[in-house]
N, C-alpha and C positions, 0 to 999 in steps of 0.2 A: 535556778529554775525560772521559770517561767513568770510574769507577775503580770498583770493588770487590773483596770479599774475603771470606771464608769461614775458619773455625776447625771443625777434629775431631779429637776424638781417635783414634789409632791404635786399634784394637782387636788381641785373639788373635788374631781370623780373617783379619785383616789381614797377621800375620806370615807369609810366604812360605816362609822360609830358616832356618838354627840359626841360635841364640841371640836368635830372635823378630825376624829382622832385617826388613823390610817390603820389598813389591817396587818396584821407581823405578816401576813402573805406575800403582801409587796415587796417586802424586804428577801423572802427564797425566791421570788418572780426575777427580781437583779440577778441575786448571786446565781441562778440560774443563768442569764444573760453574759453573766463573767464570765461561767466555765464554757458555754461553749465560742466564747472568744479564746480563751485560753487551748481548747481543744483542736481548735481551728489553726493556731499560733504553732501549736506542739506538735498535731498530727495531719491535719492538711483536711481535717474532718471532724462534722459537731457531735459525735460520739451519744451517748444518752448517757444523763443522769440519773445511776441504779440508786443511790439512798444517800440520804442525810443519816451520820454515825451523831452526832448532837446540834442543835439550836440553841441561842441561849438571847431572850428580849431582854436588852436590858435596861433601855429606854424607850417613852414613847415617841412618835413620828407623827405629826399632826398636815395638814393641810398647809401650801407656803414652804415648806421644810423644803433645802436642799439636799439631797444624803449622796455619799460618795462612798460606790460600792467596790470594796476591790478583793482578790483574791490570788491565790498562786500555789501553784501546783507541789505538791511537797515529797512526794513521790511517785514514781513511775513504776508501774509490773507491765507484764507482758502485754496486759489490753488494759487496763484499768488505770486509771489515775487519783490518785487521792489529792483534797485539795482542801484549803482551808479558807474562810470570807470573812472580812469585816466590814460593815455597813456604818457609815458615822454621820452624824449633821452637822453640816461646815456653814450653814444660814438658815436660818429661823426666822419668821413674822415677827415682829415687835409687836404685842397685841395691846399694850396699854399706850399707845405712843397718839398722837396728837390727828395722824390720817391712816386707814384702813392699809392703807399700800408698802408702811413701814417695813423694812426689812434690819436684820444685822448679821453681819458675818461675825460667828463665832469666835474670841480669841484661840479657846482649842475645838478642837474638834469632840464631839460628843460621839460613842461611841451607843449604837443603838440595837445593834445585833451582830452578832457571832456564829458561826456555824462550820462544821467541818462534813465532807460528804465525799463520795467517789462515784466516777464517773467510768462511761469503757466505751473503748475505742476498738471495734474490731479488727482484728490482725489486719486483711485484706482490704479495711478504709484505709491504713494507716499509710503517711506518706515515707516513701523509698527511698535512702539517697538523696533527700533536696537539703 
């Protein structure tokens, strides 16, 4: 099936909460961003996102953060597509580090949200034969 992924940086306008924490919104705003690349890849069309089936925050996402969004389509019905995302931070701010601009790339990847959901493609969006 189908897979992609997307990488951004957090930005300030990003930060929601103190101490530049980000809102778990950002994080269904990507996986949002996935699927209709994924739907685009699959059907020729950005279909609409009917429901998130779970979320799961499992870390936080602060300002500085890089997170790399990705997801892949796990089944296919006749208009619908189910699909599952994981969102992870691959660089983080150094916040105790010697200059404000510190950064480090993760050894692993932190995994920061999880989410599965389905999307639908109407029959007559859907591409034909390509």
């Amino acid at each position: 099936m189908e897979k992609t992924m997307l990488r951004m940086r957090m930005n300030q306008s990003d930060a929601h909460y103190a101490g530049n924490l980000v809102d778990g919104a950002k994080m269904l705003a990507l996986f949002g961003d996935v699927a209709t690349e994924l739907l685009i890849r699959n059907d020729g069309d950005e279909g609409l996102f009917v429901a998130y089936d779970s979320v799961e925050f499992k870390a936080p996402v602060y300002a500085g953060d890089y997170i790399e969004a990705y997801g892949k389509i796990t089944k296919t019905g006749n208009t619908s597509r189910k699909m599952e995302f994981v969102a992870q931070k691959v660089i983080a701010p150094v916040t105790d580090g010697k200059y404000d601009s510190q950064a480090k790339v993760l050894a692993e990847p932190e995994v920061v949200c999880k989410a599965t959901g389905t999307c639908v493609v109407p029959k007559e969006k859907q591409k034909v034969g390509e």
